[in-house]
Backbone of each chain as ProteinMPNN parsed JSONL, in Angstrom:
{"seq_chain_A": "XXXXXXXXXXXXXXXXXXXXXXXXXXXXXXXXXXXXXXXXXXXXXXXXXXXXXXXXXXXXXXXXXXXXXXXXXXXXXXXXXXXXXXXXXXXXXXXXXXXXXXXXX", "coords_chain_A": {"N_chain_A": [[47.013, 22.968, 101.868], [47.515, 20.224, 104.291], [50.053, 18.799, 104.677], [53.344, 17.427, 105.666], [56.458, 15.416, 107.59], [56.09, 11.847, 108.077], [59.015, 11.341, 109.612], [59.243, 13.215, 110.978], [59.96, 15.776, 113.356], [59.084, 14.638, 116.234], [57.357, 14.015, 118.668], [59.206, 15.661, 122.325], [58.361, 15.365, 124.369], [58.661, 12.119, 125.526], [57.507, 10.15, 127.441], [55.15, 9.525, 127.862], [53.312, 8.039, 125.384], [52.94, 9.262, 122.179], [50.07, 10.323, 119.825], [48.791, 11.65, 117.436], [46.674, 12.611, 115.257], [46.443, 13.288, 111.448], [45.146, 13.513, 109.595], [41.592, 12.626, 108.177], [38.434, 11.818, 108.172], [34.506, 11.677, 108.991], [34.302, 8.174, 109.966], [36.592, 7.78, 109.716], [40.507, 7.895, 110.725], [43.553, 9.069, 110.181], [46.685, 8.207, 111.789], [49.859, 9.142, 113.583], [51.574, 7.712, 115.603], [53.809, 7.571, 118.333], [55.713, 5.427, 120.158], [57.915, 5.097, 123.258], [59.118, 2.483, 124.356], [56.672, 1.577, 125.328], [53.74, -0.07, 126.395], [50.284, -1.78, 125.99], [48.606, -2.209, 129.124], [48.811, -4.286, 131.242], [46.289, -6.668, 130.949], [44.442, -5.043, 129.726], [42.488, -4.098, 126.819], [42.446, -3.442, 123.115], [39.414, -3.099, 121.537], [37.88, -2.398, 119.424], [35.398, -0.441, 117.198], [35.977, -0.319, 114.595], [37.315, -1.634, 111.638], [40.976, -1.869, 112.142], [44.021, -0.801, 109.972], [47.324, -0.885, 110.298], [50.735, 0.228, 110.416], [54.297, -0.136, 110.611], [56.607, 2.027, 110.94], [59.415, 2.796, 112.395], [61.367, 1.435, 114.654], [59.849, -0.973, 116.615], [58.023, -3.196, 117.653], [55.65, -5.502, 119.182], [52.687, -7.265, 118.749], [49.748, -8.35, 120.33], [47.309, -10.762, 120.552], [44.066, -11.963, 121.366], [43.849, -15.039, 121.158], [45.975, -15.652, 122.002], [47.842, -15.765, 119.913], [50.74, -13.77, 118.821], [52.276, -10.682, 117.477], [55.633, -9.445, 115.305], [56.481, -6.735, 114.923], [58.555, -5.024, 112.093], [60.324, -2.142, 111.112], [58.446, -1.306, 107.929], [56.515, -3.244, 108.193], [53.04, -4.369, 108.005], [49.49, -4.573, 109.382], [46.222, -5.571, 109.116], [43.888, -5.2, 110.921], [40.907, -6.538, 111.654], [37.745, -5.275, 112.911], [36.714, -5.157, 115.905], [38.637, -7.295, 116.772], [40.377, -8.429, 119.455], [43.052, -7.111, 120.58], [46.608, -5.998, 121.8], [49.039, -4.118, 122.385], [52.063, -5.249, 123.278], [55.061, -5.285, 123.725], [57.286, -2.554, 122.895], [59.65, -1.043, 121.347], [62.581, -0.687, 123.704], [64.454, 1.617, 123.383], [64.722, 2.879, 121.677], [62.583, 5.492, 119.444], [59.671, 4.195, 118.364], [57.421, 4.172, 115.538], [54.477, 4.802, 114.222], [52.23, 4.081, 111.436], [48.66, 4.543, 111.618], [45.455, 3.525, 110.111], [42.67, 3.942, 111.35], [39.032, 2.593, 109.943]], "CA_chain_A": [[47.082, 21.512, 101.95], [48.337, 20.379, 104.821], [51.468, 18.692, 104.681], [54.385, 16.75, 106.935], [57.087, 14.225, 107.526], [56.011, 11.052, 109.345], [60.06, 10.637, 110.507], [60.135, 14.691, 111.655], [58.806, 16.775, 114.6], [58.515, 13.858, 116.803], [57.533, 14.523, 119.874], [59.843, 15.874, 123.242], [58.055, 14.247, 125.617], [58.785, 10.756, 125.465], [57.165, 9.774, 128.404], [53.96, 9.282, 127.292], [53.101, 7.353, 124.063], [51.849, 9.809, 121.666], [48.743, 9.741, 119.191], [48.672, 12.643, 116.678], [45.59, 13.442, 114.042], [47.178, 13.477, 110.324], [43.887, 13.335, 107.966], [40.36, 12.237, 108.46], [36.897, 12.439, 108.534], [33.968, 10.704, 109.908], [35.064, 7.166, 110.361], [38.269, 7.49, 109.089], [41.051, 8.593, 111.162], [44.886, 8.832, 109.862], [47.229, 9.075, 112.458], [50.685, 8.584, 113.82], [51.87, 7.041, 116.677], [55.249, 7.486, 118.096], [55.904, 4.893, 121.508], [59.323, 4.355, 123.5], [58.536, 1.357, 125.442], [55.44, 1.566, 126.318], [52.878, -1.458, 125.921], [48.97, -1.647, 126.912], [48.579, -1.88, 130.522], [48.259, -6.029, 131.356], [44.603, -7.309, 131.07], [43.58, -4.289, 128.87], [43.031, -4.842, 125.273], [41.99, -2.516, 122.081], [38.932, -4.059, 121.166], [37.661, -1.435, 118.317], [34.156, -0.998, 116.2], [35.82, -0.713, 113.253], [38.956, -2.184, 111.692], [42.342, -0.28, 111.777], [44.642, -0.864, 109.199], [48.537, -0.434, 111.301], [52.101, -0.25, 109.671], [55.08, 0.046, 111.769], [57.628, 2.514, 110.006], [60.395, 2.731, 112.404], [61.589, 0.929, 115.939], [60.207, -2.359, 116.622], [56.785, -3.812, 118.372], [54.77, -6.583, 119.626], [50.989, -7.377, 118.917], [49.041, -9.383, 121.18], [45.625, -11.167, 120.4], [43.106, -12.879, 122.585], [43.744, -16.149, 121.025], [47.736, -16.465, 122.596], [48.935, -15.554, 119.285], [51.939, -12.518, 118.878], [53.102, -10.62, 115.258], [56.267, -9.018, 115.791], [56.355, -5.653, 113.601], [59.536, -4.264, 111.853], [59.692, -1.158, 109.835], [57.455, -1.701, 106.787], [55.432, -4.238, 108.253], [51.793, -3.255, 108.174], [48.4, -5.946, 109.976], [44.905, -5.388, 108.936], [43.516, -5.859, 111.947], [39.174, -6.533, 111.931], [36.942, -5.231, 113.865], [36.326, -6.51, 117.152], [39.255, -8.258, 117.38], [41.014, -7.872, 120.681], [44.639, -6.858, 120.756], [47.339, -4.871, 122.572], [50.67, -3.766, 122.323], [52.539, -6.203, 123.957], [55.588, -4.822, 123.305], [57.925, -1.361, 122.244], [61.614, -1.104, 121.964], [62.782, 0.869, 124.865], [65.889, 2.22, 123.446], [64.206, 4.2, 120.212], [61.213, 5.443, 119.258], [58.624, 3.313, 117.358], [56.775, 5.132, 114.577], [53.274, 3.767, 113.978], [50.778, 4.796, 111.178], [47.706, 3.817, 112.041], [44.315, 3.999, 109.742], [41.186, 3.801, 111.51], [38.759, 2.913, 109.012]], "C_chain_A": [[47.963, 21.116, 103.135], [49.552, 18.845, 104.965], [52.314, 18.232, 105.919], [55.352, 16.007, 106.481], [56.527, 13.347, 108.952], [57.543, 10.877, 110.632], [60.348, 11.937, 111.544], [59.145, 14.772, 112.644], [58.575, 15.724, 115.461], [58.737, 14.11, 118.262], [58.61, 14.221, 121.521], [59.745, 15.13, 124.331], [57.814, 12.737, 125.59], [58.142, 9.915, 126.272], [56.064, 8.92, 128.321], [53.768, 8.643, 125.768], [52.024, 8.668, 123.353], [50.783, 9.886, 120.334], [48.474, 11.177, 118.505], [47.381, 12.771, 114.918], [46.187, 13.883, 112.574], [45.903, 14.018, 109.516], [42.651, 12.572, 108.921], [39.652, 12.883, 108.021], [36.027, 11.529, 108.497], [34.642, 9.554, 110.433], [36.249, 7.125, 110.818], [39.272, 8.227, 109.916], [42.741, 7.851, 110.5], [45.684, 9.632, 111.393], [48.803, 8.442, 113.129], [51.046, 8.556, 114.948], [53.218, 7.04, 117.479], [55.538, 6.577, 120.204], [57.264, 4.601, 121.542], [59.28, 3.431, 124.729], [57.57, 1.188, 126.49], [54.164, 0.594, 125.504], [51.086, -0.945, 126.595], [49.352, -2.635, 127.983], [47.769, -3.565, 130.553], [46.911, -6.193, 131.506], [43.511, -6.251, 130.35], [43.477, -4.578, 127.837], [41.968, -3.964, 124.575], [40.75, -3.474, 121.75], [37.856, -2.514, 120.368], [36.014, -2.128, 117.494], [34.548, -0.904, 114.761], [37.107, -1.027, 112.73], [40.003, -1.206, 111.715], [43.659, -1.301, 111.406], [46.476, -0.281, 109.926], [49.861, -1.043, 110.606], [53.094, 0.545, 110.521], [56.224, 0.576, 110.585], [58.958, 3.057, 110.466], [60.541, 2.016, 113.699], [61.388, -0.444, 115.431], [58.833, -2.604, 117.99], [56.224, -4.888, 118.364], [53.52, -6.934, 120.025], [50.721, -8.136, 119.741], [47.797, -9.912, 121.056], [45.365, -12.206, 121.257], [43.464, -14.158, 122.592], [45.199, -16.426, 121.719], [48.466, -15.722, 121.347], [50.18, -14.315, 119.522], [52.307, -12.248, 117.14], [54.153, -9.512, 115.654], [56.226, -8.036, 114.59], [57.177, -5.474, 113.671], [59.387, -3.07, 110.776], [59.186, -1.52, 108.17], [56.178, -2.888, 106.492], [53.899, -3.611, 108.594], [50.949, -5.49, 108.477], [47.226, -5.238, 109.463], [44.166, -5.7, 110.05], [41.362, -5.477, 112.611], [38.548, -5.84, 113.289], [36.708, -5.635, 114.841], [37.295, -7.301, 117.318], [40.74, -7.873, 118.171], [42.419, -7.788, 120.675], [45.293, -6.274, 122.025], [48.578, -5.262, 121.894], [51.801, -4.479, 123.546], [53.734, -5.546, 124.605], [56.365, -3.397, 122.754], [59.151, -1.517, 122.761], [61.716, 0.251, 122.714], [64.013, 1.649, 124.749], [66.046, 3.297, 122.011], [63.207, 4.357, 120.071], [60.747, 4.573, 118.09], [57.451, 4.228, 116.921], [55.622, 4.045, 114.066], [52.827, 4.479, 112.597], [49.456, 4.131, 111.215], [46.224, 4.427, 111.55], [43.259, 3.591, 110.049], [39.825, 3.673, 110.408], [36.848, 2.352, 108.888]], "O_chain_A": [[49.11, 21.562, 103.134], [49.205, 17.936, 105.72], [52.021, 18.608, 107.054], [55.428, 15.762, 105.277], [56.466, 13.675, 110.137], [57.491, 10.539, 111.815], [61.15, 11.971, 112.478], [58.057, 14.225, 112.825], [57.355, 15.766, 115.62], [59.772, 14.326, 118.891], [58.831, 13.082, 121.931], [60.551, 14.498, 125.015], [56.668, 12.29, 125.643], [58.142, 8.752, 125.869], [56.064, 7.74, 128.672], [54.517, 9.237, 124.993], [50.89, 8.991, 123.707], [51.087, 8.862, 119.722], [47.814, 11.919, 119.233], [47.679, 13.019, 113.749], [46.449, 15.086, 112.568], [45.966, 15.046, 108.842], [42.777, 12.094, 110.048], [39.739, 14.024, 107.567], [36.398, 10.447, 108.041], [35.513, 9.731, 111.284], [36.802, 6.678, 111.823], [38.994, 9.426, 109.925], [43.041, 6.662, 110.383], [45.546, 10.741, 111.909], [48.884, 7.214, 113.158], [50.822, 9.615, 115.532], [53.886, 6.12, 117.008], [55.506, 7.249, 121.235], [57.908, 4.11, 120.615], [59.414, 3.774, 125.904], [57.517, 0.889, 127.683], [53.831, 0.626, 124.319], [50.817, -0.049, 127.395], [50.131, -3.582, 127.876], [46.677, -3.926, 130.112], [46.453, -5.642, 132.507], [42.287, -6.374, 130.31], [44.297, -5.419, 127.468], [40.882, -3.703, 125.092], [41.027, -4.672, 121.678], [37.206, -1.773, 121.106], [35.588, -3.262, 117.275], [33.812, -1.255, 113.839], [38.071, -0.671, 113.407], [39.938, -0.02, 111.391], [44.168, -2.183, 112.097], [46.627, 0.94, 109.939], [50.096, -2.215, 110.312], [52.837, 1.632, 111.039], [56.641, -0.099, 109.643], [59.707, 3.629, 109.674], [59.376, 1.897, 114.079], [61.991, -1.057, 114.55], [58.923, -2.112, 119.115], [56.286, -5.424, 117.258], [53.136, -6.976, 121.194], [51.679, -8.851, 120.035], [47.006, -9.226, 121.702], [46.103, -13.061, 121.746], [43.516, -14.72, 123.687], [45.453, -17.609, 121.946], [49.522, -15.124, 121.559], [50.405, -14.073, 120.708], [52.495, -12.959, 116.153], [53.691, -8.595, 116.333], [55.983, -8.419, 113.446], [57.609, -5.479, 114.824], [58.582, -3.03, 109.847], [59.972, -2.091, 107.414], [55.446, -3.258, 105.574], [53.672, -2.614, 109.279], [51.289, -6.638, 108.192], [47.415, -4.023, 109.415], [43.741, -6.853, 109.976], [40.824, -4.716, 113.416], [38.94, -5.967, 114.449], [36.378, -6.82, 114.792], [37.027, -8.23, 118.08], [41.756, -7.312, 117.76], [42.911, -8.905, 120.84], [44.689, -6.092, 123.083], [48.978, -6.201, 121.206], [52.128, -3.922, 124.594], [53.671, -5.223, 125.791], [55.694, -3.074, 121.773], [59.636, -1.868, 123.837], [61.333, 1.415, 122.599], [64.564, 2.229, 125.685], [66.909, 4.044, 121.548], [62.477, 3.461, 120.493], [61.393, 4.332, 117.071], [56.711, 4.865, 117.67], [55.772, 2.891, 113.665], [53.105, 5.678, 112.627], [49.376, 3.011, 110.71], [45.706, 5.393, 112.11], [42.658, 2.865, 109.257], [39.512, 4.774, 109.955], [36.2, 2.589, 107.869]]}, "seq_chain_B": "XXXXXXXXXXXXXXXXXXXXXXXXXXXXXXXXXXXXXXXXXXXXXXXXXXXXXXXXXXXXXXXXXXXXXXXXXXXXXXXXXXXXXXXXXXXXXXXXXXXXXXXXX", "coords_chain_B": {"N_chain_B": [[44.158, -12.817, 109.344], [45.737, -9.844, 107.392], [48.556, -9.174, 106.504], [51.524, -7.709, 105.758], [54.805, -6.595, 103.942], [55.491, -3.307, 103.519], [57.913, -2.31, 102.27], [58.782, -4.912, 101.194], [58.193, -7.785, 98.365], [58.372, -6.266, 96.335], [56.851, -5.366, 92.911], [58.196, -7.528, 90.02], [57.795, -6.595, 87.269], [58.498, -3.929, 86.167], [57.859, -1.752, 84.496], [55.555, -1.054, 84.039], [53.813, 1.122, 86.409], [52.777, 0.5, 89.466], [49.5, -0.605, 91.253], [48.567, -1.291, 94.309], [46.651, -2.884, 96.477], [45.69, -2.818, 99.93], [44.302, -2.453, 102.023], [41.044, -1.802, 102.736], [36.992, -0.202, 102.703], [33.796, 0.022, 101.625], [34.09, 3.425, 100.474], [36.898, 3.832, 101.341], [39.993, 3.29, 100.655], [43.373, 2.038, 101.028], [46.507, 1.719, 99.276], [49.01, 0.664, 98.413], [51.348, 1.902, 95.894], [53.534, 1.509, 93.168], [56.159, 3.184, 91.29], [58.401, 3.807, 89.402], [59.932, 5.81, 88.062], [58.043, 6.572, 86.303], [55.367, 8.935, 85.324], [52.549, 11.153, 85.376], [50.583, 11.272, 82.556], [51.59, 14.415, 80.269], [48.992, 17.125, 80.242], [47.254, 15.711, 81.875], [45.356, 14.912, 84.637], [44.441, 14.229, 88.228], [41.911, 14.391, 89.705], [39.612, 13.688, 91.854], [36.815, 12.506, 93.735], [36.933, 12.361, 96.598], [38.863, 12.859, 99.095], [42.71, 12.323, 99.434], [45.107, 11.059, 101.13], [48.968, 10.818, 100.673], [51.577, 8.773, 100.937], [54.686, 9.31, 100.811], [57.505, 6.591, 100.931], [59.658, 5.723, 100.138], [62.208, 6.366, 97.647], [61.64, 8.993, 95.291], [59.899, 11.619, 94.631], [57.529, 14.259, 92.809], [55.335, 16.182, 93.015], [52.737, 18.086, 90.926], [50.393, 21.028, 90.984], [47.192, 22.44, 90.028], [47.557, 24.914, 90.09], [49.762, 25.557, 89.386], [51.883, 25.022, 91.464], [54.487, 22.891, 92.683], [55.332, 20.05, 94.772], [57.693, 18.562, 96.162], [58.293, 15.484, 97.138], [59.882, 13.056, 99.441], [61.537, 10.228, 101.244], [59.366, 9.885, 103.957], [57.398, 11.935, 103.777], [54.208, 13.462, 103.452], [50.818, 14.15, 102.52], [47.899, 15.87, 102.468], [45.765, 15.511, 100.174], [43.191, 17.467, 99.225], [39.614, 16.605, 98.058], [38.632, 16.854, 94.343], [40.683, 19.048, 94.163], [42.897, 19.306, 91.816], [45.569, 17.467, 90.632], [48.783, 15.545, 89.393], [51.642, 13.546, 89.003], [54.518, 14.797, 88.729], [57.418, 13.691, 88.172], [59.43, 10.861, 88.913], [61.685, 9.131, 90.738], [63.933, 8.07, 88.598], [66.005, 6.017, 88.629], [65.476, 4.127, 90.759], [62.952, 2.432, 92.924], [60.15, 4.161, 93.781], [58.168, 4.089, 96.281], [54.765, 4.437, 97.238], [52.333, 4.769, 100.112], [48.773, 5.257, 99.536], [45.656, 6.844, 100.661], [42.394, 6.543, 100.325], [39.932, 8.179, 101.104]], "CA_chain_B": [[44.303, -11.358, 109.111], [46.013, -9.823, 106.609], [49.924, -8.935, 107.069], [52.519, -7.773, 105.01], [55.757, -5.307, 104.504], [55.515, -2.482, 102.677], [58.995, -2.599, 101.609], [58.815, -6.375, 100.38], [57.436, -8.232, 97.295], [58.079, -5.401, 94.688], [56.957, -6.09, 91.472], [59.194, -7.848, 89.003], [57.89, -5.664, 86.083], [58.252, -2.08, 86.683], [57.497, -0.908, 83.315], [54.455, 0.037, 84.433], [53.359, 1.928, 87.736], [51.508, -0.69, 89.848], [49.174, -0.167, 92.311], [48.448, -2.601, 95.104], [45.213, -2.762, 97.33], [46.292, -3.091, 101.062], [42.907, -2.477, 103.019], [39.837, -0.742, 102.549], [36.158, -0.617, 102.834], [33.709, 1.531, 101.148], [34.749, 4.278, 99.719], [38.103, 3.784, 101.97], [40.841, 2.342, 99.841], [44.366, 1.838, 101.453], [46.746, 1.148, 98.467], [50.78, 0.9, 97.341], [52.278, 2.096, 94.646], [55.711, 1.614, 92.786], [56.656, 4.169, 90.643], [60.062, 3.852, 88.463], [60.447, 6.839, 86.731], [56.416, 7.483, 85.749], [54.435, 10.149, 85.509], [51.055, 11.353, 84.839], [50.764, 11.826, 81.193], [51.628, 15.32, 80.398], [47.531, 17.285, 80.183], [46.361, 14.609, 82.781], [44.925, 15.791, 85.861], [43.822, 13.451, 89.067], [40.437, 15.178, 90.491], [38.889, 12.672, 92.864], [35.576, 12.801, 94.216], [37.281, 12.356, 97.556], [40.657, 13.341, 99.326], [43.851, 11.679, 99.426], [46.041, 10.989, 102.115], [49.553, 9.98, 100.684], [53.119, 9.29, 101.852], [56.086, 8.539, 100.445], [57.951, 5.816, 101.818], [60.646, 5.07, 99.231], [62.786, 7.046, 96.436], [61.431, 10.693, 95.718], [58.587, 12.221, 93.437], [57.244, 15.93, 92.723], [53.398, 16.445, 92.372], [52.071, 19.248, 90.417], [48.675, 21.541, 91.362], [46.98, 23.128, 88.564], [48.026, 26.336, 90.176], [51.276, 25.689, 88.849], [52.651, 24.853, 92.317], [55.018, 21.873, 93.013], [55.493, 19.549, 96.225], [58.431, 17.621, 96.143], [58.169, 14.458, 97.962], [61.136, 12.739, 99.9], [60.753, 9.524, 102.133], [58.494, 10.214, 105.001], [57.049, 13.315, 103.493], [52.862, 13.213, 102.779], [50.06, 15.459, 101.557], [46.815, 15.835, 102.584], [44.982, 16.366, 98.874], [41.691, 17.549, 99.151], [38.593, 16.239, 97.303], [38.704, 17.789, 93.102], [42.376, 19.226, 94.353], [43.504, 18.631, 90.175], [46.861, 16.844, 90.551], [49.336, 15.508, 88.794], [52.688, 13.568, 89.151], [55.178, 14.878, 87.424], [58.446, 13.012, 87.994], [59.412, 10.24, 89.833], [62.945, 9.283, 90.69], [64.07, 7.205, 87.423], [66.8, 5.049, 89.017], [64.892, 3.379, 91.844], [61.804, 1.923, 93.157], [59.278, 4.813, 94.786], [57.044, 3.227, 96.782], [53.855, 5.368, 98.02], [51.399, 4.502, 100.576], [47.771, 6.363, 99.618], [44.459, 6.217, 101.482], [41.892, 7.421, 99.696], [39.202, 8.499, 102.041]], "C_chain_B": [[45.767, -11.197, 108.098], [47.125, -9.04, 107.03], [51.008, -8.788, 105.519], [53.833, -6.924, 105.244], [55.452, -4.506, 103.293], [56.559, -2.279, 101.468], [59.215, -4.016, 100.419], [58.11, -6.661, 99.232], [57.525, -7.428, 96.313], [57.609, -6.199, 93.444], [57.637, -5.777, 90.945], [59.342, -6.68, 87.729], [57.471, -4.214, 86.101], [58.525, -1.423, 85.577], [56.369, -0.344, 83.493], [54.318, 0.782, 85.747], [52.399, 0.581, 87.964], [50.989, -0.152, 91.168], [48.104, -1.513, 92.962], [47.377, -2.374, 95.989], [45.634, -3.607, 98.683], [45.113, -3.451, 101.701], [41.653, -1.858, 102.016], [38.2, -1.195, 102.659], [35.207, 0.278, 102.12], [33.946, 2.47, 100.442], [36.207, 4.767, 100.439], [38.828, 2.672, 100.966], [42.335, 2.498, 100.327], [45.484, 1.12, 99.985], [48.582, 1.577, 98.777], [50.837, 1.246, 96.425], [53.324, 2.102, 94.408], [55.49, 2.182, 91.824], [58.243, 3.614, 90.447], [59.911, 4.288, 87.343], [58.851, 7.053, 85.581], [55.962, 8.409, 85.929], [53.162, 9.856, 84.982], [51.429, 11.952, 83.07], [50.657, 13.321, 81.196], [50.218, 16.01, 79.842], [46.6, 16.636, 80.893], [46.42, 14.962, 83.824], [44.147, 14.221, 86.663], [42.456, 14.127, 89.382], [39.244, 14.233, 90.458], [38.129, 13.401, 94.053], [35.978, 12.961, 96.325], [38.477, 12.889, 97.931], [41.466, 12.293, 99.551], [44.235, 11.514, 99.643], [47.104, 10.475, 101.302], [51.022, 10.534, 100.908], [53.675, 9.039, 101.364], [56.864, 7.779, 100.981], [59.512, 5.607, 101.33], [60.98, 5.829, 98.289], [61.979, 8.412, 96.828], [60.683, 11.093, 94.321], [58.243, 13.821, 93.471], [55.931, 15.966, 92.193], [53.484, 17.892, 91.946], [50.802, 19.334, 90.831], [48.339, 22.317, 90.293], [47.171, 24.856, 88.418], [49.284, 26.699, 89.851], [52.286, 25.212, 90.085], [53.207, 23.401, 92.358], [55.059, 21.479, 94.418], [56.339, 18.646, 95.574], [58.29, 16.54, 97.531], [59.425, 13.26, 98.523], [60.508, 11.317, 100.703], [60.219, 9.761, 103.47], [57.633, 11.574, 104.763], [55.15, 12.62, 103.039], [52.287, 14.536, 102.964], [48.728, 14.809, 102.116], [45.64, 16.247, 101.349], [43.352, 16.363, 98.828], [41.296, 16.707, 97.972], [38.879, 17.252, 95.679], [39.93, 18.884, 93.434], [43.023, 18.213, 92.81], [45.023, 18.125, 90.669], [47.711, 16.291, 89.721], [50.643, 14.75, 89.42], [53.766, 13.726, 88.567], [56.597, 14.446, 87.414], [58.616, 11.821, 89.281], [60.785, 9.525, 89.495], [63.398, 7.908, 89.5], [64.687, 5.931, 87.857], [66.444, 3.863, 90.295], [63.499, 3.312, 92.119], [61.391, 3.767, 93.833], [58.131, 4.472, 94.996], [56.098, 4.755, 97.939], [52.857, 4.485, 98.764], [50.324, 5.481, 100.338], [46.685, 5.52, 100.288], [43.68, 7.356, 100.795], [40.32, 7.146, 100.72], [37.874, 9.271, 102.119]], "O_chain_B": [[46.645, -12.055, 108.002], [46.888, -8.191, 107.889], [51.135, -9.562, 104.57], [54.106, -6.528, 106.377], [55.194, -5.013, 102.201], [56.338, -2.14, 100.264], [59.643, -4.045, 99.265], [57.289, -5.794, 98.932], [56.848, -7.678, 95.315], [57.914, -7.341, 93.099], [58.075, -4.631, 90.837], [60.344, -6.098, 87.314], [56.39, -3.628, 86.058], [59.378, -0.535, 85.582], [56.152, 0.814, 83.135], [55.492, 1.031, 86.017], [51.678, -0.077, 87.215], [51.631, 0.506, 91.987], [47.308, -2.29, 92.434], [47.333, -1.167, 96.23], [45.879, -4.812, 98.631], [44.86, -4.631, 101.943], [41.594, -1.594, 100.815], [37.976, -2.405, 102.707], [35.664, 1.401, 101.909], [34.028, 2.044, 99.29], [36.656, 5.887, 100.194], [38.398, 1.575, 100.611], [42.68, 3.551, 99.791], [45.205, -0.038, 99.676], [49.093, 2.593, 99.25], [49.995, 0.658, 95.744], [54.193, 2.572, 95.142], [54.49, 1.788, 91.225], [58.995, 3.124, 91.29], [59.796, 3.817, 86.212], [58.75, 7.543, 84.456], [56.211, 8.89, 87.034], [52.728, 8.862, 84.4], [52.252, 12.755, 82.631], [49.801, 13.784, 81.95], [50.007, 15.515, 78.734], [45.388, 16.793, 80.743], [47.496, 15.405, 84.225], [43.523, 13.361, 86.042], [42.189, 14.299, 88.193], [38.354, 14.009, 89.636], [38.43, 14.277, 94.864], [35.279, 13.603, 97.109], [39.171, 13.41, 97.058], [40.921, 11.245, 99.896], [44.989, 11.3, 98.694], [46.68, 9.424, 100.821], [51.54, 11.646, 101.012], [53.34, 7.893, 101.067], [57.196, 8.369, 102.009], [60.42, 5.357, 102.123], [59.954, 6.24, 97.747], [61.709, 8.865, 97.94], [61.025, 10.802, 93.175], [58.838, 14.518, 94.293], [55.597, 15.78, 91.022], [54.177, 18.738, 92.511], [50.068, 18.372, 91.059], [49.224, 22.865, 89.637], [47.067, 25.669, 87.498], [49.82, 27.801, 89.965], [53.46, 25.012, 89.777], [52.361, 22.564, 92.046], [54.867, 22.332, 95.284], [55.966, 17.99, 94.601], [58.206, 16.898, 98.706], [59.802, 12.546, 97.595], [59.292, 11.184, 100.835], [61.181, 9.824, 104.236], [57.251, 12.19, 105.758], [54.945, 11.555, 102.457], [52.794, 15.592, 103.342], [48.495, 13.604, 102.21], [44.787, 17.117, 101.529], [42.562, 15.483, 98.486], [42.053, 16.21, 97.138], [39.334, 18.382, 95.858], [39.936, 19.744, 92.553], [43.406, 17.047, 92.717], [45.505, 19.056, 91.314], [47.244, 16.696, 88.656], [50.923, 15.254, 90.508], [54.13, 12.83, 87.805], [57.158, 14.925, 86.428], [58.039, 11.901, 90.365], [61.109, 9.3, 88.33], [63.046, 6.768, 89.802], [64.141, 4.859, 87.596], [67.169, 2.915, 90.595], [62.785, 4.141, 91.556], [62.293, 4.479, 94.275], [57.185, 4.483, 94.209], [56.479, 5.548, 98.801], [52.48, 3.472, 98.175], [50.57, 6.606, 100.772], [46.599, 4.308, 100.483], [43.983, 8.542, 100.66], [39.809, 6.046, 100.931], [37.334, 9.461, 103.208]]}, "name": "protein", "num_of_chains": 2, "seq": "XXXXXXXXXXXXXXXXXXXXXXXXXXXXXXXXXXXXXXXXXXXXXXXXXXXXXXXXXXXXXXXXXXXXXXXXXXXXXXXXXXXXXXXXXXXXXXXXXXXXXXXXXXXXXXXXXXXXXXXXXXXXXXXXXXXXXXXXXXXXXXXXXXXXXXXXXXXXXXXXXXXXXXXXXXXXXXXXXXXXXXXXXXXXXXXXXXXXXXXXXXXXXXXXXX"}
C-alpha cells in the first residue's frame, strides 16, 4: 500500500514548483504540490477539462479568475474549482513553501 | 464555486463520526470526516468496490488490515487503500477532533 506524509520529503530543489503523483487512475489524479513563490507566468491561465478540487495545507496563495475576481488560500482552505474555468496562481509566499493537494477529478 | 476550510465549521455533536461531502462526481467522492474517539465496530470490515485515498489532517488514528497489520496515522500521514483492501479503524484519538480528508476514487 503505498503510503506518505503530505508535510515530509519535500522537495530540495526549490527552484522549480513541484507536482508529484500520490494516487490515481484514469481521470482522477491525486497529487501534491509544493511552490516557493512561484505564480503562473502573466497572461497564462489553467483552463482544465475537468474540475480539480484544490486545498492549500501549508504557506499561503493567491487564485486568479478571468472574471477580476482573487481567493486568497490559507492552510485548510480548499476551492472546487469547475471545469473550464480559467484561473492561475496569482500568487505564493516567497519566504516558505506552500503545500497544495490538488484532486483532478 | 464552492470554498471552504478544512479545519473550520466542526460539528457541534461529535457523538457520532460525521462525514462531510466536499466534491465529487461519479463514482469520485471527496469527503471529511471527524472522528472523536470512534471506531469501526469491532467484526466490521470496510471492502469498497473502489480505492481510497485518505489523509489525516488532524489528531491521530490506527487502521487495521485483515492481515492483522496496523498503520498508525499522524497529521499529514495518508494511505493509498486499494479496491476490497478489508479495513478497519480501530482507534481514534479520544480527546480531540480527527479530521480526515478521503477521496474515494
Amino acid at each position: 500500500m503505498n503510503t506518505g506524509n503530505l508535510f515530509a520529503a519535500l522537495p530540495r530543489d526549490l527552484y522549480e514548483e513541484t507536482f508529484e503523483h500520490l494516487a490515481g487512475r484514469g481521470e482522477v489524479l491525486i497529487e501534491r504540490i509544493v511552490s516557493t513563490g512561484q505564480c503562473t507566468p502573466v497572461g497564462d491561465w489553467y483552463d482544465q477539462d475537468g474540475p480539480e478540487w484544490v486545498a492549500l495545507l501549508a504557506g499561503e496563495a493567491r487564485l486568479g479568475f478571468d472574471d477580476g475576481s482573487t481567493l486568497t488560500l490559507r492552510p485548510g482552505d480548499y476551492a472546487d474549482i469547475p471545469a473550464h474555468c480559467r484561473h492561475r496562481v496569482e500568487w505564493t509566499a516567497p519566504d516558505t513553501e506552500t503545500i497544495w493537494l490538488a484532486v483532478h477529478y
